[in-house]
N, C-alpha and C positions, 0 to 999 in steps of 0.2 A: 219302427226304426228304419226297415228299409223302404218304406214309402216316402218318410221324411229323406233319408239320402236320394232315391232318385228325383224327388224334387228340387232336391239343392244342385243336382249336376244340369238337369234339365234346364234350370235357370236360365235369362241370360247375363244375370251376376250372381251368382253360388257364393251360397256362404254371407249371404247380406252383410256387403263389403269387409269380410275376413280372409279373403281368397287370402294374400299374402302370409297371416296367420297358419292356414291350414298349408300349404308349400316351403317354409319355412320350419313347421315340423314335420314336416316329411322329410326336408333336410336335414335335422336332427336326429329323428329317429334313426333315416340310414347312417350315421354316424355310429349311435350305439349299434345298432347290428352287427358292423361290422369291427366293434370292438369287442364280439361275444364271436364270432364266426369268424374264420380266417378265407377270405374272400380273395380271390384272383384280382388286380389291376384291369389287368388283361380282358378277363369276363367280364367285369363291370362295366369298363370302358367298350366292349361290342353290343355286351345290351343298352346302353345307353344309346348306342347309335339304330340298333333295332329298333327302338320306344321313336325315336325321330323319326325315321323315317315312315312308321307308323302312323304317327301322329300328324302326319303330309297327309297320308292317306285319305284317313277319317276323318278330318277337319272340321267336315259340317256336322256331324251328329257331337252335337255339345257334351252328352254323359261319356260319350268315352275322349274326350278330347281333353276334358278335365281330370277323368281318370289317369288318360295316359300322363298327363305332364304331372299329378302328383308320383308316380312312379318314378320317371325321371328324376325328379327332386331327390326322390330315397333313394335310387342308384346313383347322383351326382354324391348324397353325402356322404353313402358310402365307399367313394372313391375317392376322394378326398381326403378321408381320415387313411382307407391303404395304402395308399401313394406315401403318405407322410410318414408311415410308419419306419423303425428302423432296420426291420427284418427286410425291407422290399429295396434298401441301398446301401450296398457293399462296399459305398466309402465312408458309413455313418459313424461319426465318430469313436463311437458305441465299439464298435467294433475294437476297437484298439485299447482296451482296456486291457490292463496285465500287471505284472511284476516290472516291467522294462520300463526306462525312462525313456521319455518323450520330450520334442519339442514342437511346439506348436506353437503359430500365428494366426492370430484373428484380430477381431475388433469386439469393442466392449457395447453392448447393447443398451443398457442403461444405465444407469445413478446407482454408485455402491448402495449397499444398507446396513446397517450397522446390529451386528449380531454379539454384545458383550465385549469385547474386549478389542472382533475383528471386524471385516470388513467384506463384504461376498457380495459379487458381480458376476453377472452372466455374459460369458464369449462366444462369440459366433467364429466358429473355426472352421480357416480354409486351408490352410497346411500345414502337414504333418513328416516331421521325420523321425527317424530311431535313431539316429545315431551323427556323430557329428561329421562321418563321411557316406550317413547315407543317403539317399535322395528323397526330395522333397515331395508328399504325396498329397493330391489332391484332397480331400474332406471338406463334409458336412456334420452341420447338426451342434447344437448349443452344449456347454458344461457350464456349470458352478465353480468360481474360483472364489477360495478364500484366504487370507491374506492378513496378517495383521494391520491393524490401525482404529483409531477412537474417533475419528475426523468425520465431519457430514462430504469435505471436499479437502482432502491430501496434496498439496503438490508438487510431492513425490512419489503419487502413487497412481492408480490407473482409474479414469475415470469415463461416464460415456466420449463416444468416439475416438478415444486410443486406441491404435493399432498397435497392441502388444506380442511378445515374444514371450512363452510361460515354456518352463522348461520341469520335468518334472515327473510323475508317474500319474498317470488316468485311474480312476476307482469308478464304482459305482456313485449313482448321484447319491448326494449327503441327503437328502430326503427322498423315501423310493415313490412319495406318490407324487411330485412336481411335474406335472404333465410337461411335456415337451421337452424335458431334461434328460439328457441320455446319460451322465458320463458329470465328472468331480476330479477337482483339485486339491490339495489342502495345502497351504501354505508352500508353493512354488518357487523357483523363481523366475522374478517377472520383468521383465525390462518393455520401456514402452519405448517404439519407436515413431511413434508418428501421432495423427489423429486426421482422422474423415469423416467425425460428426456433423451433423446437420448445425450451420450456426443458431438457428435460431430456437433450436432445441439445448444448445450447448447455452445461451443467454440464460433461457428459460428456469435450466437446471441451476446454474448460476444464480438467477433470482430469485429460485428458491429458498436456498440459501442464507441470502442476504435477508430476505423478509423471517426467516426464524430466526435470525443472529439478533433483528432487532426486536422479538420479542423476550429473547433472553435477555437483552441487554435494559427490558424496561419494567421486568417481573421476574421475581425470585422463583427457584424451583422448590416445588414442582410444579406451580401453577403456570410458567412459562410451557413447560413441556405437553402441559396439558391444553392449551392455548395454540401451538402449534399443534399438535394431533386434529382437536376442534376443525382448525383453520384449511392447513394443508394437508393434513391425512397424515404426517410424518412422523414417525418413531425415531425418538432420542433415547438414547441411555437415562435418562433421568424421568421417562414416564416409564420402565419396565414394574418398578412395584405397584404401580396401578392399573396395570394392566389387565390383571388378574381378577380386580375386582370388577372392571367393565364388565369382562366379560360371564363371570358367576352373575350378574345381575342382568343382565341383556339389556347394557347400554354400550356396547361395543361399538354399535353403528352411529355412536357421537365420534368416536376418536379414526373414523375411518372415511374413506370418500363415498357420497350417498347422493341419491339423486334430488334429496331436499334442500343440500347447499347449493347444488346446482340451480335450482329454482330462487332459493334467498338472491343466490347474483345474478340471476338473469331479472329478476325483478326490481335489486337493484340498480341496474344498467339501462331497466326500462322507462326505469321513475325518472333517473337524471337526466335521459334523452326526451323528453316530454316537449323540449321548448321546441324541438324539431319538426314536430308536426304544427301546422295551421289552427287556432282557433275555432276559426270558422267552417274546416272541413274534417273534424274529428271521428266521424262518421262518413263510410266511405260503400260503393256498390262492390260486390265481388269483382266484376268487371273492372276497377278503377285502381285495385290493389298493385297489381302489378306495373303500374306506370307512376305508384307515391315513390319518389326518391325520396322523401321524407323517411318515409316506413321504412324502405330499404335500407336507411342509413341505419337508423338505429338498428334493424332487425341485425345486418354486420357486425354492428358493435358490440349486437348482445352475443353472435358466433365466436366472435375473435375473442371476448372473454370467456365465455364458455372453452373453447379449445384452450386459451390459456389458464385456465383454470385446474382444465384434466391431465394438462402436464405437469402443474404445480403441484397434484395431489399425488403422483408418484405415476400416472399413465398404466396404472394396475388395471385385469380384468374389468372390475368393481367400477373403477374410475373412469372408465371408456366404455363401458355402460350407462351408464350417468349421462354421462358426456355426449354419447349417441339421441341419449331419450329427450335428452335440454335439448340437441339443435332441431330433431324434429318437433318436440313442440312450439320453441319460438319461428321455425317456418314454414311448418303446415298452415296457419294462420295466413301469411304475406304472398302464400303461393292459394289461396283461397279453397284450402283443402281442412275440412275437419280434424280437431288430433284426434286420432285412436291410441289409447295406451298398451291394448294389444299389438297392436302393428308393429308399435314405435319398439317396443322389448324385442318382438321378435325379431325385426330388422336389426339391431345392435346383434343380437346373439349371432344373425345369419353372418353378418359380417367380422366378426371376432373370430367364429370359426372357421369362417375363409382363410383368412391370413393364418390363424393356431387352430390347429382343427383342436389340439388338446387340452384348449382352455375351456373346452365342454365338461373336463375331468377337475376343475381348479376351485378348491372350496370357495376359495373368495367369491369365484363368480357363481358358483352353487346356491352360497346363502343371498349373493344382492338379486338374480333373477328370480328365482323361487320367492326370498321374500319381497321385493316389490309384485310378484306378481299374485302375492298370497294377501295383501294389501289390497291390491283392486280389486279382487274376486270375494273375500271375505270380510272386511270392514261395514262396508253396510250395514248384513246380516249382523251384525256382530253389535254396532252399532243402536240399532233396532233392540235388541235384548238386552244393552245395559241402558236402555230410555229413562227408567224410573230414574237411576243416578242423577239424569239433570237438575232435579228438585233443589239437588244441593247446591251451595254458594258455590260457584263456578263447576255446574256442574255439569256444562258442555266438555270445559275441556280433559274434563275429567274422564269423559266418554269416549271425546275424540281419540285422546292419548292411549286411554287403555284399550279399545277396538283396534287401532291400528298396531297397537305392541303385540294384542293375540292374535291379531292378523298374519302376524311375519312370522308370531313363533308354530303357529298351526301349520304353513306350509315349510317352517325350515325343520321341525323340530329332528326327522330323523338325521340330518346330515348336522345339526350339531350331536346329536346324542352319539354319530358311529365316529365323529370327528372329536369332539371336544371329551365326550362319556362325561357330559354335564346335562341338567336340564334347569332353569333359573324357576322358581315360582316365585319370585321378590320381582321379576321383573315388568310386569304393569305399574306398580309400584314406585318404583324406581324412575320409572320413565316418567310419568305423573309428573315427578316429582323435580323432575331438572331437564326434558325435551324440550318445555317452555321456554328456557335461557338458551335457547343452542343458535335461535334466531339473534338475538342482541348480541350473543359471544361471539358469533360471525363477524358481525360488523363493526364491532370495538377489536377485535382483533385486526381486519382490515386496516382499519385505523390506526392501530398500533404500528403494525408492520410498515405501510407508505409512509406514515409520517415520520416513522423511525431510520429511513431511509436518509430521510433531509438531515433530522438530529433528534437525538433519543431527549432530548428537551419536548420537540414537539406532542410527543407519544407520552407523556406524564400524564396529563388529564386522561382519556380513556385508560391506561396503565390502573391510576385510581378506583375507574370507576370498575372496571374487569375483576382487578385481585379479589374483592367480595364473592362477586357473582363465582368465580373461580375455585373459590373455598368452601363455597357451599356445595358446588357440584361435587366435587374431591370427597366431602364430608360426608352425602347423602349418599355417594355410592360405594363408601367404604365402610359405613356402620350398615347398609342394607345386606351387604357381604356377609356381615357377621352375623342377623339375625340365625336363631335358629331355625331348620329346615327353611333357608332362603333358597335351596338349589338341593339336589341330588344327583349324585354320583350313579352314572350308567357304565356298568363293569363289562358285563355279556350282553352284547347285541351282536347279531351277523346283517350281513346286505340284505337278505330276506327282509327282514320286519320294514324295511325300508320300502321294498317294493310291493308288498303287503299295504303297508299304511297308506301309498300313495294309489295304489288302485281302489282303495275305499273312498279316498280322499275326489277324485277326480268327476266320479256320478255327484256326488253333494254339490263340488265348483261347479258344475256344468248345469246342474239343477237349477242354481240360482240366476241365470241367463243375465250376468251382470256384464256389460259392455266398459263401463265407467263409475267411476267411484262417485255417486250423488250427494255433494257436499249437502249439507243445510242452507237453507237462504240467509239473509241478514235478519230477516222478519222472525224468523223461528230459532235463532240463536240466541239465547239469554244469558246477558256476561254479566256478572258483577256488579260493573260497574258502567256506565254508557262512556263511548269512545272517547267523547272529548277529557271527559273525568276521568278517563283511564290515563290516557296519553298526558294530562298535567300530572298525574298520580309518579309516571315512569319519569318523567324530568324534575319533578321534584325530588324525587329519590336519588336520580343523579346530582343535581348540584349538593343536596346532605351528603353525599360519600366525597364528595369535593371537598366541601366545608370542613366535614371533622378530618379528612385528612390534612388539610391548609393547618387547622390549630393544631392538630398533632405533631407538624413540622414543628410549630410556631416554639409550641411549651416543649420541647425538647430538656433532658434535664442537663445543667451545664455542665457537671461534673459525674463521671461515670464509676464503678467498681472495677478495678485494676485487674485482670483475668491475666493468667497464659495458659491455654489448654491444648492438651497433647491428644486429637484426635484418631477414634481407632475407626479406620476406614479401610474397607477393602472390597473387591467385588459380590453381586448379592448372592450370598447364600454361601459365601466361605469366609475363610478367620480373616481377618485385619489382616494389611496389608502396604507397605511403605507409611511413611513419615509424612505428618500434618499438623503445623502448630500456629495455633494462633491466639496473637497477642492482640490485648486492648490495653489504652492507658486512662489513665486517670482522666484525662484533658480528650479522649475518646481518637486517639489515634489507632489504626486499624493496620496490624502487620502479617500476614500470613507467610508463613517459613514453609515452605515444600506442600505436596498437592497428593503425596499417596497414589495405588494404583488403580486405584476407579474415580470420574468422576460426578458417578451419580451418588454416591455414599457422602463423597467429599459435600457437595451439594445439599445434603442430606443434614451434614454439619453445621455447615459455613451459614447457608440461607437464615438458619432461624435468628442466629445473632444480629440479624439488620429488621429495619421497620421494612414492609412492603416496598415501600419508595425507596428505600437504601440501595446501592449497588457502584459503594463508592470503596477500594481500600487504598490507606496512604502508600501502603508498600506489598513488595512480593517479592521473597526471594527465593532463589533457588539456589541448592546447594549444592547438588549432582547433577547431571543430564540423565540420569537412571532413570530409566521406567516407573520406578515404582517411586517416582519422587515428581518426574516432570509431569506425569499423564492427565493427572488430576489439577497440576495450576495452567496447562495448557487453556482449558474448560473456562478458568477461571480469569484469565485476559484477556479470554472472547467475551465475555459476558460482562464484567464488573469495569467501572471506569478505575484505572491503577495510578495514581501519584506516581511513585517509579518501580521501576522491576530493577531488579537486583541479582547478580551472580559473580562468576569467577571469570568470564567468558573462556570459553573453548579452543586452545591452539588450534586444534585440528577436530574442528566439528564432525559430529556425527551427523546422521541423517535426521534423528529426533530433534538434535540439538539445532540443526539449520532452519527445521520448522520450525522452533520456540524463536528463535531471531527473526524469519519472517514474519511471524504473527506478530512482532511488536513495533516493526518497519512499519505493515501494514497500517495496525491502527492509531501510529506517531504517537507510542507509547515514551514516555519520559526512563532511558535505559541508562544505568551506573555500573560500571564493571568495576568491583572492588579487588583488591589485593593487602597482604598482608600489611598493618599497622593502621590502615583505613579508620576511622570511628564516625558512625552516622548516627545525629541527636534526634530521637525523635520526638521528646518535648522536653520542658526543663528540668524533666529528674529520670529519663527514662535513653538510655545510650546501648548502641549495638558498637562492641568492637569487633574488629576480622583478625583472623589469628595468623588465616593461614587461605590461600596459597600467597608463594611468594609470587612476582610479577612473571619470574621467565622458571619453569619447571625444565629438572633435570632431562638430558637425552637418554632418549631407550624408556622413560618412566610411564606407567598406567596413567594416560588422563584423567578417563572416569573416577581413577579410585585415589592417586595420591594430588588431585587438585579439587577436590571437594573442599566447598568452606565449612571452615572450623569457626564458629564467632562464640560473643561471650554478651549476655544480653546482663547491663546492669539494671535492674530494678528497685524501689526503695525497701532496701531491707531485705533483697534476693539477687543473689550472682549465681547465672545458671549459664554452664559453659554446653555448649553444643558442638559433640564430635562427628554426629552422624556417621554416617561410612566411613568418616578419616578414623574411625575407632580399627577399620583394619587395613591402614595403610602404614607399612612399618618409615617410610619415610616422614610418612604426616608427624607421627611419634616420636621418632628421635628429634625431630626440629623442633617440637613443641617443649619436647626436654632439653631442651638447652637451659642453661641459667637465666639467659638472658630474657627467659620469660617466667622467671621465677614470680613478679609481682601480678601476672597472668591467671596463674596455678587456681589460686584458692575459688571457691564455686561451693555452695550451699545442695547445687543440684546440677547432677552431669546427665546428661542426653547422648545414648547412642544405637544405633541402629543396630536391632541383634536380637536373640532370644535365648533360650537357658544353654542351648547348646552351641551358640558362637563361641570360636576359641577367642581365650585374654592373652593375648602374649605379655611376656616379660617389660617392653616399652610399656603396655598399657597396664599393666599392673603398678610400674614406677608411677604413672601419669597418675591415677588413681589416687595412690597412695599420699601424692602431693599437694592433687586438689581437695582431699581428704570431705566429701561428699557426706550428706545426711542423706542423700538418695540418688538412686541411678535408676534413671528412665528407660525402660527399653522399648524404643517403639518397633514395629514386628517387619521383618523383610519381606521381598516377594517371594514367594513361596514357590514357584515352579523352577526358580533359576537360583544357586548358592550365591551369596556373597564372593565377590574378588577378596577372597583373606590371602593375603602368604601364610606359609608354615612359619614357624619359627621353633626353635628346640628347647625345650623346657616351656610347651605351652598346656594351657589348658581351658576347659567350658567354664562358662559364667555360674553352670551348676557348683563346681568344684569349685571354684573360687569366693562362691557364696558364704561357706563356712566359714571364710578371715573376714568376713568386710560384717564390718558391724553396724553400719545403715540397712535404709530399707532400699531394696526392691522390688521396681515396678514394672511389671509388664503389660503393655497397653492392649495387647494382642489377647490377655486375659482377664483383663480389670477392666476392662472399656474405658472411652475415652473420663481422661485424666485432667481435674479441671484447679488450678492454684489459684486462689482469689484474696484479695490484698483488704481486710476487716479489721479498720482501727489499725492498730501500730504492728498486725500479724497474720503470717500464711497460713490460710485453712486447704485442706485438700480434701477432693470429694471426689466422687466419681459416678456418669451413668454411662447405662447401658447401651 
């Protein structure tokens, strides 16, 4: 061994061409040292300058010329990370953590994300005060603010490049291992005063956006959601229940940014630029590269989608990795320089950890360097020992896939097991079994997205041909989940086993002296089927998903079974929550009444009652601006084409309610503000009347609560009067007890928003008594905030009142969603779960 070292320094290229490799972890390493030793700035920075001036010195003798500058490297990276540290600056945010409220100003660093219910952005803060006559203090160093809202883009809320005002108390960061996070907000308040984003990073995010709106807009969920994840790496609310099973299978790195989509677009950017280059000079001298504007161009084109690519995917560790490895592969080539995939890894890390020394500590970027680089190192090998498997019908890629799946999991396993306390054995399997589609789903989703830009008309043919492909991936990695022993749970593990496994691990990598991953040739690759028979095989296939979905429009059946179902939706993993109903009629009009307080459960509902290609409804209304009523059909007029939207409109809008207005401005949504006497037909035997509010509401009176619509849906053979929340408005009450609505009263079935322990007052007992019901629906409220009820005297719970009413009672919050269906001349009632 140290013969071999002093031969490598002695060299006059050491390291046959790894040099970069080996100074770049020396970069590294002084990083962690100096996250295990508390190290001087001060000292670092004069032995650094000792190792230079040194290094003058001895110049000519190459072993210590090479020595010293790896030295430097490990004191650069250790200096680096202490500088950055928050103990070494006394204005680090960090610092100001307390009981006391604070106000702070910074700017928003990137694109909210969407955590459940809210919304968390990282701020780059520059001042700081206590108090609102104290003075304003200089500061550094990032927090986590989180915030409510359900939106990809609010705007009303704070997004990259705002320059906000958060006012508020400092805590620890909400996650304590987020590298470079010192310091947390939780729901503040925030006012934005400005913005100094970069524009063309503020478009980007923008067109983020816009490209997942239209794949919502051309595929039901959850196969939209999954469709974006694929595409742009981006988590919605409505991929969280899948999530789980990615990741017990180890297909995670479909729904994340990876440096293989990076290569699918750079590939395809290279294919379509082809006409660029000459014919006749397709073949060029190293010498001659540098002066093809031809090459040039395209080699740009393929950069500039590449960069725009890694902002799309969310500009994550992961993704800026990627993004680094794509630009130097497609221009090492143009610059007439071999690609190294060791170099290219470690130049992305060196550079990542320059600007964040602490995204050396950030699992994301954990698992994609580790496993790409456990990919190149062990595949092969790997490779090589599952050989015999080729025998089988496509049993290349049967080898390919599963080599490269234990490729990643051999180098990541401990940092999922100390991470996740999972280990997947379903996953070669799994991957087999749906990595193949990840290429095609790329690029039908591409497809989806641009051309849904123009019009979600254009986007219907791939839409088509996707949703399959889509449902299968969804299906194989959600039954792989459930196999028995697909995965095992790691309870006790410390750091040790980690650093154990990885110094066993490092003699073996290093043994196999692999430079490059040695694909197969085309000569020794045995497919199935030969390429030209393949590729009519894949467009045959597509135009049959064309076909039978064209005749499935076609034979549509003309007349449909009469539904009204009272949805029990609420966020995942808690009880039901707000109000969601929806009507179909006979002649197959499509009405949904209120949206509940999630809209990935809502989604959950609403999607299966349309074919794939559905994503039409005639009507939408809303009956409150309440949360737990708007949240869920907000989701719903971004995605679904709506006939009209319907409400009470808002004297004095809220903040929720000015969004729901803007969103319908936006996408010249057909909007009807109804008021009491109103009747809207939805076909010739099916009539929504409004009860209630009147046009101008009393002064001094609750918006929210006393001008919610009251309607009365006639159906053949069913009057179901819907009070919603006006069940506790005592003005909603007495006006509805008037005489004058005596022909109103009668109702087979009352709807109102409550559960066993809402109080009845006296008005709604009379109301009750008059509409004289066969059943009272109760769909379930938001559960973290009470109902606006008044008191009223002589009141009592829906419990107590239970014992006079001699119908039934339904609560949707405990019978699961509640379904009426119209069978021959009468209503059957059923319910699932």
């Amino acid at each position: 061994m140290k013969v071999w070292w002093q031969q490598q320094l002695a060299t006059e290229h050491p390291f046959q061409g790894l040099l970069l490799v080996v100074l770049g972890s020396m970069w590294l390493v002084g990083m962690m040292i100096a996250s295990w030793l508390a190290l001087s700035a001060l000292f670092l920075l004069a032995g650094m300058g000792i190792l230079l001036i040194t290094f003058l010195i001895v110049y000519p003798s190459r072993a210590c010329r090479w020595l010293l500058l790896m030295l430097f490297c490990l004191l650069s990276g250790s200096w680096r990370y202490t500088i950055a540290l928050p103990s070494n600056d006394p204005q680090q945010i960090a610092s100001f953590i307390g009981s006391t409220k604070v106000t702070i100003r910074g700017v928003v660093l990137e694109e909210p994300k969407l955590q459940g219910r809210s919304r968390s952005f990282v701020v780059e803060a520059h001042t700081l005060s206590r108090g609102t006559q104290a003075p304003w203090l200089d500061v550094h160093g990032s927090l986590t603010v989180q915030t409510l809202g359900t939106s990809l883009e609010d705007p009303y809320g704070a997004s990259y490049g705002d320059e906000v005002e958060l006012q508020g108390k400092l805590q620890s960061p909400m996650m304590p291992d987020t590298p470079g996070i010192f310091a947390s907000m939780s729901f503040p308040r925030v006012k934005v005063t400005g913005n100094s984003g970069n524009p063309l990073l503020l478009w980007l995010y923008h067109l983020r956006v816009l490209l997942a709106t239209a794949m919502t807009q051309s595929l039901l969920q959850p196969e939209a959601a999954l469709l974006i994840a694929i595409v742009l790496g981006l988590r919605t609310p409505a991929l969280q229940p899948l999530a789980s099973d990615f990741g017990v299978t180890g297909t995670a790195h479909m729904i994340v940014p990876s440096g293989f989509k990076i290569t699918i677009l750079s590939g395809l950017v290279a294919s379509s630029t082809r006409w660029l280059f000459p014919t006749h000079n397709t073949r060029q001298l190293p010498s001659t590269t540098l002066r093809d504007w031809h090459g040039w161009l395209s080699t740009l084109l393929q950069l500039l989608c590449i960069g725009g690519y890694t902002v799309l995917s969310g500009s994550g560790s992961a993704a800026l990795r990627s993004g680094m490895m794509g630009a130097v592969l497609v221009l090492a080539p143009r610059l007439g320089r071999s690609y190294n995939v060791y170099t290219a890894l470690t130049f992305s890390a060196f550079l990542l950890t320059c600007f964040n020394p602490f995204v050396l500590w950030e699992t994301g970027f954990q698992l994609s360097f580790l496993g790409t680089l456990g990919i190149v190192l062990f595949t092969p090998t790997l490779q090589r020992f599952l050989h015999p498997l080729e025998r089988l019908p496509a049993g290349h890629l049967i080898v390919e896939n599963s080599a490269v799946t234990l490729a990643a999991q051999l180098a990541t396993l401990p940092i999922f097991a100390l991470t996740f306390h999972q280990f997947s054995l379903i996953a070669p399997l799994a991957n087999v079994l749906t990595v193949p589609l990840l290429s095609p789903l790329i690029l039908l989703g591409l497809w989806i997205s641009l051309a849904g830009l123009v019009t979600p008309l254009f986007a219907l043919p791939a839409a088509w041909i996707a949703w399959p492909l889509l449902w299968y991936v969804q299906m194989i990695v959600h039954f792989s989940s459930k196999v028995p022993g697909a995965y095992f749970i790691v309870q006790t593990l410390d750091l040790t086993f980690s650093w154990l496994y990885y110094l066993a691990l490092i003699p073996f990598a290093l043994s196999l002296r692999q430079s490059v991953i040695t694909l197969p040739s085309k000569q020794s690759t045995k497919l199935l089927w030969p390429p030209r028979i393949w590729k009519r095989l894949q467009i045959g296939l597509a135009l049959l998903i064309l076909l039978l979905t064209f005749l499935s429009i076609q034979f549509q059946p003309a007349h449909y079974a009469m539904t009204l179902q009272f949805f029990a939706v609420g966020p995942a993993n808690q009880p039901a929550q707000g109000e969601a109903i929806f009507l179909r009629t006979a002649e197959n009009k499509t009405v949904l009444i209120d949206g509940g307080l999630d809209s990935s459960s809502l989604a959950a509902a609403l999607d299966p009652q349309f074919f794939p290609w559905q994503h039409t409804l005639d009507a939408v209304i809303l009956t409150s601006p309440r949360l737990d009523q708007i949240t869920g059909l907000m989701d719903i007029i971004t995605r679904y084409q709506i006939g009209t939207v319907i409400d009470a409109r808002m004297l004095h809008p809220t903040t929720t309610y000015a969004h729901w207005r803007r969103t319908i401005d936006e996408r010249n949504l057909h909007y009807l503000p109804v008021t009491q006497g109103m009747t809207i037909s939805l076909d010739h035997e099916t009539l929504v009347q409004v009860l209630w509010p009147q046009a101008q509401g009393p002064a001094g009176s609750d918006e929210v609560r006393d001008r919610s619509l009251v309607l009365r849906l006639l159906l053949p053979g069913l009057h179901i009067l819907l009070l919603g929340t006006g069940a506790q408005s005592k003005q909603t009450l007495m006006a509805l007890s008037n005489p004058s609505f005596a022909p109103l009263w009668q109702a087979d079935i009352v709807q109102m928003v409550g559960d066993q322990e809402t109080t009845v007052s006296p008005e709604l007992v009379e109301l009750l008594q008059k509409a004289h019901p066969t059943c009272l629906m109760l769909t379930p409220p938001q559960h973290t905030q009470k109902l606006p009820a008044q008191t009223f005297p002589g009141t009592m719970t829906i419990k107590d009142w239970q014992r006079t009413f001699t119908g039934q009672i339904i609560a949707v919050a405990q019978s699961g969603t509640a379904e009426w269906r119209l069978q021959g001349n009468s209503w059957r009632l059923q319910f699932t779960a």
